[in-house]
C-alpha positions as CSV (number, residue, x, y, z in Angstrom):
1,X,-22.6,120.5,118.0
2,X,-21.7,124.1,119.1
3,X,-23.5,127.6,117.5
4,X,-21.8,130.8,117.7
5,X,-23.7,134.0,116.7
6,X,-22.0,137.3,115.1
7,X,-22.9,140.4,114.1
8,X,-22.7,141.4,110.8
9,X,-22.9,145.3,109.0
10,X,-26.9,146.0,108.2
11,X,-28.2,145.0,111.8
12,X,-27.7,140.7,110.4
13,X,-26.9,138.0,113.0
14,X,-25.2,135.5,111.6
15,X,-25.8,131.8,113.8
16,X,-22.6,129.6,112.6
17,X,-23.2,125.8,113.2
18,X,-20.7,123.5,113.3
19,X,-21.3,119.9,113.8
20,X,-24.0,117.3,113.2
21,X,-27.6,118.1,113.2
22,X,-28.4,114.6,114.4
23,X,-30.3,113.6,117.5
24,X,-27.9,113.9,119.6
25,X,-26.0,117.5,118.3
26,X,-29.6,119.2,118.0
27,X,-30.8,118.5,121.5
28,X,-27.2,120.3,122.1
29,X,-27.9,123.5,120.8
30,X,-31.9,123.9,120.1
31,X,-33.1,125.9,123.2
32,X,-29.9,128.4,122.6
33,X,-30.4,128.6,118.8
34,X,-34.2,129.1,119.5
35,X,-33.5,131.6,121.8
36,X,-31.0,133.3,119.8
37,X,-33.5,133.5,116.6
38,X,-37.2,133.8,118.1
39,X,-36.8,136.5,120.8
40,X,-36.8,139.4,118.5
41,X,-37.8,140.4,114.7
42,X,-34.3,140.5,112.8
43,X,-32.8,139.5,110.3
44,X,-30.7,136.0,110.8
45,X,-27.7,134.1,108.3
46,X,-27.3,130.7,109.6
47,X,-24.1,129.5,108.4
48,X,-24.1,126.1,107.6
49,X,-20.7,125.4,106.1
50,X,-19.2,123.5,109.3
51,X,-22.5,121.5,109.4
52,X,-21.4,117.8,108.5
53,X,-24.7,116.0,108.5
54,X,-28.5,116.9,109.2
55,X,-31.3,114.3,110.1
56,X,-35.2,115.3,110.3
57,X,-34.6,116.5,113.9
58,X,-32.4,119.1,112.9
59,X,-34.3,120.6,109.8
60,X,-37.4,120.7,112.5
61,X,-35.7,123.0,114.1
62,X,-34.6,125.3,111.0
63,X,-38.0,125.2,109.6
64,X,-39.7,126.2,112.9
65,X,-36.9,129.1,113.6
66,X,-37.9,130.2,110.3
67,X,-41.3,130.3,110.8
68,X,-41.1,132.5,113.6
69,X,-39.0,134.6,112.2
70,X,-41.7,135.4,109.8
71,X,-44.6,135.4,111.7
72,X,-42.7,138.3,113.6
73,X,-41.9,140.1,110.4
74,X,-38.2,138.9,110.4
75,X,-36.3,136.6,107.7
76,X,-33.9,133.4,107.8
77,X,-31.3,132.2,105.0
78,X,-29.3,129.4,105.4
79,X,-25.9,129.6,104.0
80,X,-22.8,127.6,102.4
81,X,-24.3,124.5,103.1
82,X,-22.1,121.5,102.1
83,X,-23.2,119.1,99.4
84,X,-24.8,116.4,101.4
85,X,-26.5,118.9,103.9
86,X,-27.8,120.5,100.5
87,X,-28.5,117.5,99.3
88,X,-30.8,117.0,102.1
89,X,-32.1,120.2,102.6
90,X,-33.5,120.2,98.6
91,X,-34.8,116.7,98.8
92,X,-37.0,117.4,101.3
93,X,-38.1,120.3,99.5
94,X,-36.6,123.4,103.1
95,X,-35.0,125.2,100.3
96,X,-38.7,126.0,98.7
97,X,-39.4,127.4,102.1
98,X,-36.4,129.4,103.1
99,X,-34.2,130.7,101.0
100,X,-31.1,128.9,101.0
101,X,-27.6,130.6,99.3
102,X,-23.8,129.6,98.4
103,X,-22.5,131.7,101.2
104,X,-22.4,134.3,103.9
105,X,-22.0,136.5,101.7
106,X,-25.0,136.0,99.5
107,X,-27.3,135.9,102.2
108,X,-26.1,139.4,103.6
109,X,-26.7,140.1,99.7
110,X,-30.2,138.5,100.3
111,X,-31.4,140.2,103.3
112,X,-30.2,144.0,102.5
């Protein structure tokens, strides 16, 4: 699992995940990519296009980004998720709790 963050016009960071959100890929990346998201207020895109599969571990650690983001007063999309990461993000109801787009694009669209 690897994350790379970006900057992106209107003060967005965009956290780009590539890999598999399974036990073994989120233990990889979860201190950086809680690091990267919950030390300030901002505005975050997490780009999940290059994700290729996502177990409960790995939407624990979206949801409780999230939720720090807004108990600071920030926000969290995900984007360009592929269909069985969508899948799994909308059966277990994330995309009712953070907003969830087609692509980078729309959620730069969603957080201006």
């Amino acid at each position: 699992m690897q994350i790379e963050s970006t900057e992106l016009p209107g003060n967005i960071t965009r956290l780009s995940l590539t890999g598999r959100l399974d036990m073994d890929g989120t233990q990889a990346i979860e201190q950086k990519f809680a690091f990267q998201i919950t030390t300030r207020a901002g505005k975050y895109v997490v780009d999940l296009s290059g994700v290729s599969f996502l177990a409960s571990i790995g939407i624990r650690m979206l949801i409780t980004s999230a939720r720090g983001q807004s108990g600071r007063g920030g926000k969290v999309v995900l984007a360009a998720p592929q269909p069985l990461v969508r899948n799994v993000l909308e059966t277990a109801g994330i995309d009712k709790l953070v907003p969830m787009v087609d692509s980078v694009e729309a959620a730069q669209a969603t957080l201006a």
